[in-house]
MILUMZA-388336 format. One record per residue: y, x, z of N, C-alpha, C in turn; residue in one letter. Coordinates in Angstrom, 2 decimals. Each point is the difference from the previous one (the first is absolute). Example, Ala and Ser with C-alpha at 12.3 -4.5 7.8 and 13.67 -1.06 7.14 Angstrom:
<pt n_y="-5.69" n_x="13.19" n_z="7.80" ca_y="1.19" ca_x="-0.89" ca_z="0.00" c_y="1.20" c_x="0.90" c_z="0.00" code="a"/>
<pt n_y="1.05" n_x="-0.35" n_z="-0.72" ca_y="1.19" ca_x="0.82" ca_z="0.06" c_y="1.09" c_x="-0.77" c_z="0.73" code="s"/>
//
This chain:
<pt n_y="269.43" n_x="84.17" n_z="67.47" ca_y="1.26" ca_x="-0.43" ca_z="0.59" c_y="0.74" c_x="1.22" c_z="0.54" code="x"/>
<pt n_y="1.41" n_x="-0.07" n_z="-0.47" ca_y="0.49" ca_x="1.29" ca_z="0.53" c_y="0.97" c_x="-0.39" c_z="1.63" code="x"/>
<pt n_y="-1.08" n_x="0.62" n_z="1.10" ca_y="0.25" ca_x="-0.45" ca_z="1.38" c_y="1.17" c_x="0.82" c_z="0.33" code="x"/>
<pt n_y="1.11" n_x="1.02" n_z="-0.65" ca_y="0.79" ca_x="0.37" ca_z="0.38" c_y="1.32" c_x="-0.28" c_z="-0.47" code="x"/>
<pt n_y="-0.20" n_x="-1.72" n_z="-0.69" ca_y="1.43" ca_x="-0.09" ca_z="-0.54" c_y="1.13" c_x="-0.70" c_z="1.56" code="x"/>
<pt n_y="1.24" n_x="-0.47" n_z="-0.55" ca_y="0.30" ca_x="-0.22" ca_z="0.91" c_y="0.10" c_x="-1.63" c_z="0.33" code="x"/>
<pt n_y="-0.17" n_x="-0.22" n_z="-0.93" ca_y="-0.69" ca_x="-1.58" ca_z="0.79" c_y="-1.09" c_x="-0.14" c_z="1.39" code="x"/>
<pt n_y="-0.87" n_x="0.83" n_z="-0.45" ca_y="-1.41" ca_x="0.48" ca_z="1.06" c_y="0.51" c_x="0.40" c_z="1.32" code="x"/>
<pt n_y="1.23" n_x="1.35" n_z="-0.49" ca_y="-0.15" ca_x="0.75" ca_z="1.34" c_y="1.13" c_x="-0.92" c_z="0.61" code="x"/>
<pt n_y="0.82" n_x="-1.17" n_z="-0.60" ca_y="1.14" ca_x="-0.75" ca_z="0.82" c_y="-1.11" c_x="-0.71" c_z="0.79" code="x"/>
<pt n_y="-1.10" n_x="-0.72" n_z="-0.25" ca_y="-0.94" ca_x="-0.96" ca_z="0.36" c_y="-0.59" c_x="0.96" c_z="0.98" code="x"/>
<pt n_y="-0.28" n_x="1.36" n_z="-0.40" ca_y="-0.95" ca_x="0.55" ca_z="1.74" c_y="1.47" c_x="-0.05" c_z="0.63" code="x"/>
<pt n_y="0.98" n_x="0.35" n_z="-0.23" ca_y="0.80" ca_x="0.07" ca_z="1.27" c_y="0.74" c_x="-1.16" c_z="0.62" code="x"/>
<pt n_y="-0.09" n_x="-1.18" n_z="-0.75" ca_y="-0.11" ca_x="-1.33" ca_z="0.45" c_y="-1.10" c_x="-0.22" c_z="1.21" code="x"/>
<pt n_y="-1.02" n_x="-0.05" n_z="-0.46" ca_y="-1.63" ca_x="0.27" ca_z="0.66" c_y="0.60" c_x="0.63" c_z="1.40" code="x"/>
<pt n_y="0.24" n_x="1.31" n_z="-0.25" ca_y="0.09" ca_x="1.22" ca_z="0.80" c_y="0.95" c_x="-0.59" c_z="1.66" code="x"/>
<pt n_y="1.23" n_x="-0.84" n_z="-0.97" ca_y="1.00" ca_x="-0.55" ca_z="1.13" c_y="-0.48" c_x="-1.02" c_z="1.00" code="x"/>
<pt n_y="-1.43" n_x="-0.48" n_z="-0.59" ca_y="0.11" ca_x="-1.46" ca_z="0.86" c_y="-0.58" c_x="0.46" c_z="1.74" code="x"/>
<pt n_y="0.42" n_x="-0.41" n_z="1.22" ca_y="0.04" ca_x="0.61" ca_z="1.04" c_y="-0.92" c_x="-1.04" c_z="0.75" code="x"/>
<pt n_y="-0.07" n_x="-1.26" n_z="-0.07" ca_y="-1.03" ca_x="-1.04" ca_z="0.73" c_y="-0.54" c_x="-0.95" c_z="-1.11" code="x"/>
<pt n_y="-1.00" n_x="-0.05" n_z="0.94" ca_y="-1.22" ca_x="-1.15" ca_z="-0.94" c_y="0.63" c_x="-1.08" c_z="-0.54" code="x"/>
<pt n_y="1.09" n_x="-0.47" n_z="0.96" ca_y="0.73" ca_x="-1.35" ca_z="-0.97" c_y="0.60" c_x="0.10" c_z="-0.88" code="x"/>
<pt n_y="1.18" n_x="1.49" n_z="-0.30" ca_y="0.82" ca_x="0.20" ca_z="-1.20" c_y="-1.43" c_x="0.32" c_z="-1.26" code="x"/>
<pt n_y="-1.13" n_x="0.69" n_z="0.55" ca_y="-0.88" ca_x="0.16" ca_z="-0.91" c_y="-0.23" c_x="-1.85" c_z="-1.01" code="x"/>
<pt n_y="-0.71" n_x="-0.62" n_z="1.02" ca_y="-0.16" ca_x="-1.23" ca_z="-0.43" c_y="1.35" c_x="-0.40" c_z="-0.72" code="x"/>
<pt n_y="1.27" n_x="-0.26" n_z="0.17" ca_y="0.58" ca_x="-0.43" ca_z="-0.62" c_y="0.40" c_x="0.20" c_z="-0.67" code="x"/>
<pt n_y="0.26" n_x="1.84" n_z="-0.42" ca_y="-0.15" ca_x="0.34" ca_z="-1.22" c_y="-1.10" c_x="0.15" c_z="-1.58" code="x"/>
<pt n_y="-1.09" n_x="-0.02" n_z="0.70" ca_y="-0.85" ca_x="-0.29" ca_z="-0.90" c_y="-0.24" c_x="-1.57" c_z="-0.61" code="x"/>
<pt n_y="0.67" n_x="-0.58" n_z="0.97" ca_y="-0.06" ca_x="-1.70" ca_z="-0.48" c_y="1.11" c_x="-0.50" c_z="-1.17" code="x"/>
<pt n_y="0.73" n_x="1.13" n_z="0.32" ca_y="1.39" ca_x="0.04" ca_z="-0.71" c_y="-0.56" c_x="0.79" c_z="-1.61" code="x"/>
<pt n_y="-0.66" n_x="1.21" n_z="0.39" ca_y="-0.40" ca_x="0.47" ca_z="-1.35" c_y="-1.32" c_x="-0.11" c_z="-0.82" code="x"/>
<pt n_y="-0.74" n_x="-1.07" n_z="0.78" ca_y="-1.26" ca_x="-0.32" ca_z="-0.78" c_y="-0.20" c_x="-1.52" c_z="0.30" code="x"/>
<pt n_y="-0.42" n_x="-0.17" n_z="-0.75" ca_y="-0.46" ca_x="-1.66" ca_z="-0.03" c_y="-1.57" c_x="0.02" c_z="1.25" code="x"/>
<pt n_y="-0.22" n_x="-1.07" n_z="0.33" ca_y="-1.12" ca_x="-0.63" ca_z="1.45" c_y="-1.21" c_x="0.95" c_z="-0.93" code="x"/>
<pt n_y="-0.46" n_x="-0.67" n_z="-1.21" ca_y="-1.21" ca_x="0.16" ca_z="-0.70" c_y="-0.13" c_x="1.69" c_z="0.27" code="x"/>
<pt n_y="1.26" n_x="0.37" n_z="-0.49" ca_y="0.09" ca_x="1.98" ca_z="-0.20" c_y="-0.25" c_x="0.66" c_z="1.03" code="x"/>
<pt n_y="0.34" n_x="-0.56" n_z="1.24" ca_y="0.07" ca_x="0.30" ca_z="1.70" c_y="-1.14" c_x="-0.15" c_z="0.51" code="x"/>
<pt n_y="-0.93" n_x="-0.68" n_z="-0.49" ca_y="-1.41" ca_x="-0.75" ca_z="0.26" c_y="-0.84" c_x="1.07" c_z="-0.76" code="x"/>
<pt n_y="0.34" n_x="0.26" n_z="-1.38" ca_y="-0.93" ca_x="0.65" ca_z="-0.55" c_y="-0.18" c_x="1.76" c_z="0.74" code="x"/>
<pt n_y="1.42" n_x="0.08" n_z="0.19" ca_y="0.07" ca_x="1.69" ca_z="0.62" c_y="-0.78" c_x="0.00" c_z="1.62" code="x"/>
<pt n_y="0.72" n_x="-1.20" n_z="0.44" ca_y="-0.96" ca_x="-0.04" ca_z="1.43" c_y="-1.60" c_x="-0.01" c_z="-0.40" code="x"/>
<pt n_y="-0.64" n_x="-0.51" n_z="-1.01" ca_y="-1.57" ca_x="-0.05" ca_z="0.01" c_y="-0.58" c_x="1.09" c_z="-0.23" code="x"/>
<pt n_y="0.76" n_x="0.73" n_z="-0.73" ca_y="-0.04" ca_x="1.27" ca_z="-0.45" c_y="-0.35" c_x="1.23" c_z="0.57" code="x"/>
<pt n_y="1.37" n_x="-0.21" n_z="1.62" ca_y="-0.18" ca_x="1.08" ca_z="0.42" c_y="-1.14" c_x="-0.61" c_z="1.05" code="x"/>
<pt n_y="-0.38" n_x="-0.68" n_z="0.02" ca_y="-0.76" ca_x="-0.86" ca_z="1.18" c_y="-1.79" c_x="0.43" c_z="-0.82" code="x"/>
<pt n_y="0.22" n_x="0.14" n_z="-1.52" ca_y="-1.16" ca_x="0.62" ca_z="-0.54" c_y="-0.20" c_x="1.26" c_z="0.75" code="x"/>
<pt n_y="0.99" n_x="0.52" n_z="-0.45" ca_y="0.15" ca_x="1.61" ca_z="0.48" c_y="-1.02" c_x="0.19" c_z="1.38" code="x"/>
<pt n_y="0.53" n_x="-0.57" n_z="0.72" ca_y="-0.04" ca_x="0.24" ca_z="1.23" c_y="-1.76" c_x="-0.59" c_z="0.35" code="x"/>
<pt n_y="-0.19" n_x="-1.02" n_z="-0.70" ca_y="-1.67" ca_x="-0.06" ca_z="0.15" c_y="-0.60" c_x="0.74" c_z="-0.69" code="x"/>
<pt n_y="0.35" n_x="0.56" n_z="-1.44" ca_y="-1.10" ca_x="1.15" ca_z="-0.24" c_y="-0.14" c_x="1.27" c_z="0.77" code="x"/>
<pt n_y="0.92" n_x="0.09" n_z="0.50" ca_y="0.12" ca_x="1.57" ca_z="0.69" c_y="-0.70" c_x="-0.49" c_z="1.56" code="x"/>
<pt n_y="-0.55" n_x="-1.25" n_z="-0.14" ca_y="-1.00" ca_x="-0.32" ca_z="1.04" c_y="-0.86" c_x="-0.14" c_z="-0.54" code="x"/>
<pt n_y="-0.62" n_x="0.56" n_z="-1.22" ca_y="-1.30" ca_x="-0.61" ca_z="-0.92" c_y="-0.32" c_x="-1.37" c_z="-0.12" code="x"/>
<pt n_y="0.60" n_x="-0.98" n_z="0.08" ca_y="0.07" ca_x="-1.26" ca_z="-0.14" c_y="-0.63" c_x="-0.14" c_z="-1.64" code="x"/>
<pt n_y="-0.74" n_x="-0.86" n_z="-0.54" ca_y="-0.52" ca_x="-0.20" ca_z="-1.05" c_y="1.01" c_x="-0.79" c_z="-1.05" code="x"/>
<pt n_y="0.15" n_x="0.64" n_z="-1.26" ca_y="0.54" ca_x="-0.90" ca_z="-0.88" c_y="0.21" c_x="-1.39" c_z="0.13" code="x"/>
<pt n_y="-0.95" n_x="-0.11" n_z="-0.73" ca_y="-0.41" ca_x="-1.67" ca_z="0.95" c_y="0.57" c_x="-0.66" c_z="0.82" code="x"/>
<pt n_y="-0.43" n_x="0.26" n_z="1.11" ca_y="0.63" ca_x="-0.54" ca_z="1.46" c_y="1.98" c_x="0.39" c_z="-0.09" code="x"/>
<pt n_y="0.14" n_x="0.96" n_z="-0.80" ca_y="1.52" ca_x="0.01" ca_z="0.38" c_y="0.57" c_x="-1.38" c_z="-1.28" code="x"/>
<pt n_y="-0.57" n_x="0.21" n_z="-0.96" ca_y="0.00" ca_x="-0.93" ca_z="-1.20" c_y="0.38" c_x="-1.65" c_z="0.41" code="x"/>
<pt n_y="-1.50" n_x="-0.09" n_z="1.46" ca_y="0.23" ca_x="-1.36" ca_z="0.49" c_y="1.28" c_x="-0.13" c_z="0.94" code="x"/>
<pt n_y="0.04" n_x="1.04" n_z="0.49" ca_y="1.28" ca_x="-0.36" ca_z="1.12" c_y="1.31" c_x="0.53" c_z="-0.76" code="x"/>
<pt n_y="0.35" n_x="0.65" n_z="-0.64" ca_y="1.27" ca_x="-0.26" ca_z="-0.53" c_y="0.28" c_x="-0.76" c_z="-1.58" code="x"/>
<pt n_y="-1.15" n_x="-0.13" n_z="-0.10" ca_y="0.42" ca_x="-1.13" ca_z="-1.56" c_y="0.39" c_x="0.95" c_z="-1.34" code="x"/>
<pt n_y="0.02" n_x="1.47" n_z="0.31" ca_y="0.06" ca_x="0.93" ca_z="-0.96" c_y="-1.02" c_x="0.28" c_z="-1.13" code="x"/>
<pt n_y="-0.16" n_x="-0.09" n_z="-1.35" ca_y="-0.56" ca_x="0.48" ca_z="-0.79" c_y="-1.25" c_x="1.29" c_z="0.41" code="x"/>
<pt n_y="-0.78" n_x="0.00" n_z="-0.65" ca_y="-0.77" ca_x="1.50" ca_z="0.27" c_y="0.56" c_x="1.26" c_z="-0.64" code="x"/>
<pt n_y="0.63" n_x="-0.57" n_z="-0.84" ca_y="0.63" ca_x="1.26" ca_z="-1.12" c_y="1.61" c_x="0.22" c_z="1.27" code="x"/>
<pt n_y="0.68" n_x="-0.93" n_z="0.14" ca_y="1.02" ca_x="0.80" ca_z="1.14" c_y="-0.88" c_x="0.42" c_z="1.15" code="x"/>
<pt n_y="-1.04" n_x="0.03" n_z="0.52" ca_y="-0.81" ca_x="0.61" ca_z="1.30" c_y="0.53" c_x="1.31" c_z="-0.65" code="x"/>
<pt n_y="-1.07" n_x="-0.01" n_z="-1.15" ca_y="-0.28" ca_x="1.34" ca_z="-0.57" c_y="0.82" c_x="0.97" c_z="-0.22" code="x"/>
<pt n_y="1.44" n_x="-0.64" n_z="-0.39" ca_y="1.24" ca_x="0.49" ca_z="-0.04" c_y="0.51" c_x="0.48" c_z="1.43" code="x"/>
<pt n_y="-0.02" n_x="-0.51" n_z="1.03" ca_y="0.53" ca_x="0.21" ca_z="1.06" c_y="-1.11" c_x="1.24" c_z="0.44" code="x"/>
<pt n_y="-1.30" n_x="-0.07" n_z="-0.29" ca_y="-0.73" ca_x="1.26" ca_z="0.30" c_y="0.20" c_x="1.24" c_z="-0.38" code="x"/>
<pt n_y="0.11" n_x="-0.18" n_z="-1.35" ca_y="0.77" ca_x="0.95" ca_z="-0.78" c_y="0.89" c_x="0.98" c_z="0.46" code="x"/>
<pt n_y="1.77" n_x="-0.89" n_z="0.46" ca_y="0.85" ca_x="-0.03" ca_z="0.37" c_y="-0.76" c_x="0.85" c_z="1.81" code="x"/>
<pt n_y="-0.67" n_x="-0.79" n_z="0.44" ca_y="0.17" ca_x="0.84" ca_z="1.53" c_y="-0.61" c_x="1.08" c_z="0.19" code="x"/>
<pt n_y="-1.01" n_x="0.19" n_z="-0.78" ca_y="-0.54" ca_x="1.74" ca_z="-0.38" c_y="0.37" c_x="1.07" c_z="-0.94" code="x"/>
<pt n_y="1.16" n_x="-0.73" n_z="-0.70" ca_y="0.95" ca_x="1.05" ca_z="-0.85" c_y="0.66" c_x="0.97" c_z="1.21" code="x"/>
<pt n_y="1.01" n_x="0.50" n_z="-1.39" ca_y="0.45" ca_x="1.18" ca_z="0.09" c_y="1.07" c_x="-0.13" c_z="0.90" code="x"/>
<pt n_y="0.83" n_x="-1.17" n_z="-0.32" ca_y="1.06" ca_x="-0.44" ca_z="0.73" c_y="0.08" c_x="-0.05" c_z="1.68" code="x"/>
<pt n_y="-0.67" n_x="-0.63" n_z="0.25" ca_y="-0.53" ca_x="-0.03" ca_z="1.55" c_y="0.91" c_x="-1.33" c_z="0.49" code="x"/>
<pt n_y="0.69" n_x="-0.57" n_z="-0.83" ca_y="0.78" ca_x="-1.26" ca_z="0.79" c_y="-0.31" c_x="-0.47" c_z="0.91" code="x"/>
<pt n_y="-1.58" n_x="-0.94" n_z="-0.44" ca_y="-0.43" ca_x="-0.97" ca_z="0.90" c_y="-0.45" c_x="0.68" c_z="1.10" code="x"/>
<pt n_y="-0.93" n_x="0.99" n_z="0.07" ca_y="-0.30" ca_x="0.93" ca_z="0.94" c_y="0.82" c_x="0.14" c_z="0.94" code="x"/>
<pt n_y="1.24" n_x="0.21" n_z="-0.41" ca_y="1.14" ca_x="1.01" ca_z="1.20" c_y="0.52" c_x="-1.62" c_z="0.94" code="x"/>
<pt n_y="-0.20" n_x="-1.17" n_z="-0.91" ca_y="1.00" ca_x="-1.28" ca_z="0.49" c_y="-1.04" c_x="-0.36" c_z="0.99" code="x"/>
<pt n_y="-1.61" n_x="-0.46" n_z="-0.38" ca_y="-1.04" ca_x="-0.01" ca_z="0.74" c_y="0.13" c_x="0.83" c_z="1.35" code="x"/>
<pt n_y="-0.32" n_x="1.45" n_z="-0.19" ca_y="0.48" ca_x="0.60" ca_z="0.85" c_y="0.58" c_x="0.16" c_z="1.17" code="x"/>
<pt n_y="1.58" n_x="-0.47" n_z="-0.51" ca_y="0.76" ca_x="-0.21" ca_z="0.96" c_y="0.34" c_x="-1.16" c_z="0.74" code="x"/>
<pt n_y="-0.87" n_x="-1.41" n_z="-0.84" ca_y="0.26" ca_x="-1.20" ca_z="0.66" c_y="-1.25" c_x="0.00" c_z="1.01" code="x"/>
<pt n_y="-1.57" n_x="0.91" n_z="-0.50" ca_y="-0.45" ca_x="0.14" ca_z="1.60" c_y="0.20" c_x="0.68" c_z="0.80" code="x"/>
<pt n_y="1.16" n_x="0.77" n_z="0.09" ca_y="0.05" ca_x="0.89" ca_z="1.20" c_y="0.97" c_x="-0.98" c_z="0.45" code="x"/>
<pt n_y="0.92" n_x="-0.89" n_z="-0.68" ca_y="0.81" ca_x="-0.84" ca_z="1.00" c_y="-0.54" c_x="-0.76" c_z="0.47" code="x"/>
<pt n_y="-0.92" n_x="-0.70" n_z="-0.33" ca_y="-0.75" ca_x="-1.32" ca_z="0.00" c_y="-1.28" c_x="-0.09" c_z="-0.31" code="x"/>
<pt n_y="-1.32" n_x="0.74" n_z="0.90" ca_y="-1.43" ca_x="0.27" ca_z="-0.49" c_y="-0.51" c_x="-0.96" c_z="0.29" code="x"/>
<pt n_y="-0.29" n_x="-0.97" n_z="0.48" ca_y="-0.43" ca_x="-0.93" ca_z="0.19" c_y="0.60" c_x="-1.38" c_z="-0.98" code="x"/>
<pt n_y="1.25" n_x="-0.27" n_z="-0.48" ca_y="-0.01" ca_x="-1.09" ca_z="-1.18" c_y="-1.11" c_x="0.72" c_z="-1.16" code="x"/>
<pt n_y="0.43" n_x="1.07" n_z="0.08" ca_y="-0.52" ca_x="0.49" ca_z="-1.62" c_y="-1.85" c_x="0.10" c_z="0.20" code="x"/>
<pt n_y="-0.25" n_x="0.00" n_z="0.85" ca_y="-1.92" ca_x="0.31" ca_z="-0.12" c_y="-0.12" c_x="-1.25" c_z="0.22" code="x"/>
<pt n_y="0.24" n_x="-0.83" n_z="0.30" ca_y="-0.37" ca_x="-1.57" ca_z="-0.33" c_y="-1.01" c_x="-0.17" c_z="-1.06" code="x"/>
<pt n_y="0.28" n_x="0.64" n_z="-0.68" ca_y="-0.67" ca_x="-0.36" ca_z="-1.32" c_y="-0.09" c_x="-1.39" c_z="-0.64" code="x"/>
<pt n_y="-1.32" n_x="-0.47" n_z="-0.33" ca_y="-0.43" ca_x="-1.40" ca_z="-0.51" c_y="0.12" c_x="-1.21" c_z="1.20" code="x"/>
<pt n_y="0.91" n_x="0.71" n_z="1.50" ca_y="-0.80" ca_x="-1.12" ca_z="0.75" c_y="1.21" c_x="-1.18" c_z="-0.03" code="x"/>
//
């Protein structure tokens, strides 16, 4: 995928503009369907339990995700990129305590 056309970079700077959690929500409701919003939330919600060593498995049961998307999202958070890492990251330094919750 070529991430530097300008469809992409209009969409990060869409992204880039939104200033509170509600324009977030309502723009993403606006540009993705419930199912699409659900799947990205489980996603990053994978993220965030493997980088707690949380077991395949157990993330499998609690978000309803495939093993092959686990695997993908593992992939994805020990690449090169560092996405999930930096978002992880920074949602526990805002908020360390939602995010170590873990399985409970």
């Amino acid at each position: 995928m070529n991430w530097t056309s300008t469809e992409n970079d209009r969409l990060i700077q869409a992204i880039f503009a939104i200033k509170t959690p509600d324009e977030a929500r309502r723009f993403l409701r606006d540009l993705m369907t419930e199912k699409e919003i659900t799947e990205f939330a489980n996603r990053l919600q994978t993220a965030e339990l493997l980088s707690e060593n949380v077991s395949y498995s157990a993330i499998g049961l609690k978000t309803g995700l495939s093993s092959t998307t686990v695997a993908r999202v593992s992939k994805w958070l020990n690449g090169k990129a560092g996405g999930y890492r930096t978002i992880i990251d920074r949602l526990h330094h805002h908020n360390p305590i939602q995010i170590r919750r873990g399985l409970s």
